[in-house]
N, C-alpha and C positions, 0 to 999 in steps of 0.2 A: 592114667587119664583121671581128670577131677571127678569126682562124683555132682551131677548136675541137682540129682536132686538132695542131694546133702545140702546143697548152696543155699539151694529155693528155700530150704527148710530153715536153714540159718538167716538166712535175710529176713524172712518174713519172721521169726521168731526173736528176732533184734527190732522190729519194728513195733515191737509190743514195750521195748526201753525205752523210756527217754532221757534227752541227753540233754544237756546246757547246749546253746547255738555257742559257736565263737567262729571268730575272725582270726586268722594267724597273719600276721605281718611281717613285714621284713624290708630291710634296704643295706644298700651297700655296694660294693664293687662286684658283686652277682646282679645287680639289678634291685628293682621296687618289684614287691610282690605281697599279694594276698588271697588267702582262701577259708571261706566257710568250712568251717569243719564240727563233729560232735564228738569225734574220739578225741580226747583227753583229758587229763587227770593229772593232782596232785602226786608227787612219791614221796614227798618226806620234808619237816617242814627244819628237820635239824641237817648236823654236819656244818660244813663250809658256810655253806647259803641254801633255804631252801631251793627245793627242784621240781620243774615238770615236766608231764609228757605227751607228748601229742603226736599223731598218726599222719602221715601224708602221703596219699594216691602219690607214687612216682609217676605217674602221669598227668600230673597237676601243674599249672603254669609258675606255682608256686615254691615247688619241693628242690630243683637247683639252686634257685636264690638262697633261698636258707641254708641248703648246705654249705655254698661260695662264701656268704655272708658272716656264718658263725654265730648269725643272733635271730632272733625270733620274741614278736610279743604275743601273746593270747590274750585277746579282748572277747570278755565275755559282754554278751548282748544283752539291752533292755529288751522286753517286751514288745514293745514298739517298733523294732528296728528290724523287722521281718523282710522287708523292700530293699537293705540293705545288705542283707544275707544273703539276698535273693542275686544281686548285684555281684558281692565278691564268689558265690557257689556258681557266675556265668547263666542263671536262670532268667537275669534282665539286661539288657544293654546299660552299660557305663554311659555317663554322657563323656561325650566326645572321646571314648576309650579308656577312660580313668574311672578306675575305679574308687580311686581316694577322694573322687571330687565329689561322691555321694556322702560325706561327713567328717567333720572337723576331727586332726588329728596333730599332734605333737609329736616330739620326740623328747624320751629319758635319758636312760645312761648308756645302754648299746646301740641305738641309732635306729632301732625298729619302731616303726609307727606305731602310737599309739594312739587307738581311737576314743570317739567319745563316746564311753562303752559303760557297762554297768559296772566293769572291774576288769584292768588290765594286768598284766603280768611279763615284766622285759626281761626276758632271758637270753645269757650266751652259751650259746651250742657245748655242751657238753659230752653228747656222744651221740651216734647216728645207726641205724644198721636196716640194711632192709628186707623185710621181712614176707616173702610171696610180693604182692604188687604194693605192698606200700613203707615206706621209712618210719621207723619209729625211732623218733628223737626225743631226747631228753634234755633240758637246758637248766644252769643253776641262774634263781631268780636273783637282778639286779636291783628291780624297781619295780614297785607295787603303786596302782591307783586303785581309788573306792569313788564312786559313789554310792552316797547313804543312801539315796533317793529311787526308788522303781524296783522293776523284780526281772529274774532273769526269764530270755525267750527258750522256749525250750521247742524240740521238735519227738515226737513221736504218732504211731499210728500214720507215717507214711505224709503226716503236715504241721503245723506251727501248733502250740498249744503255750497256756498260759497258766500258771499257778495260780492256784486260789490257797489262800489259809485254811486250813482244817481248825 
């Protein structure tokens, strides 16, 4: 049986990191899908093509598509774009159920949305495995966007928070 207060202890002790907000997206013959997330990370920027990694609740509306799909982008958030996080993590209704109609999005080289984000990342599924309740996948990156412009949203202490320059 889990230990419950191990849990408590860990959650609230991860709630003292913060993380970059991102969006994961995806499309394809698994469906269109997206979700707020703070777990992930670079692995490596060499080999083949660089790679990343990102975490997904299997019980996210999100984590089938991606696996069916075989691609995935990670758009990290401006600042500003808290209402839209709020949107794809299911904290606010979608207008009229979509949740891509809350912001302008294109597609790269593997088909997965990419939004208009502070920096995106289009990657195809390189490996998957899942790990207690959530998948941790890994994708080699296809296609990179930047904007120069804004700062990343970040979430710790349990709410949204915002960089300042030291």
């Amino acid at each position: 049986m889990p230990d419950s207060q191990l849990r408590a202890d860990f959650v609230h002790a991860m709630s003292r990191a913060a993380a970059t907000v991102s969006i994961v997206t995806t499309d394809g013959p698994g469906g269109r899908a997206g979700v707020t997330v703070s777990a992930w990370t670079s692995v490596s920027a060499d080999g083949e093509a660089p790679s990343m990694l990102v975490c997904i609740n299997g019980g996210s509306s999100a984590a089938e598509p991606i696996l069916a799909n075989g691609c995935f982008a990670i758009n990290v958030m401006h600042d500003d774009q808290s209402d839209i996080a709020d949107t794809f993590a299911s904290r606010a209704p979608a207008p009229g159920g979509d949740k891509f109609a809350t912001i302008d999005w294109s597609v790269e080289t593997t088909g997965a949305p990419m939004l208009d984000a502070l920096a995106g990342f289009d990657c195809e599924l390189q490996s998957a495995e899942k790990i207690g309740t959530h998948h941790v996948i890994i994708g080699r990156v296809r296609a990179v966007r930047v904007d120069e412009d804004g700062a990343p949203l970040l979430y710790g202490m349990r709410s949204y928070l915002r960089t300042e320059r030291a």
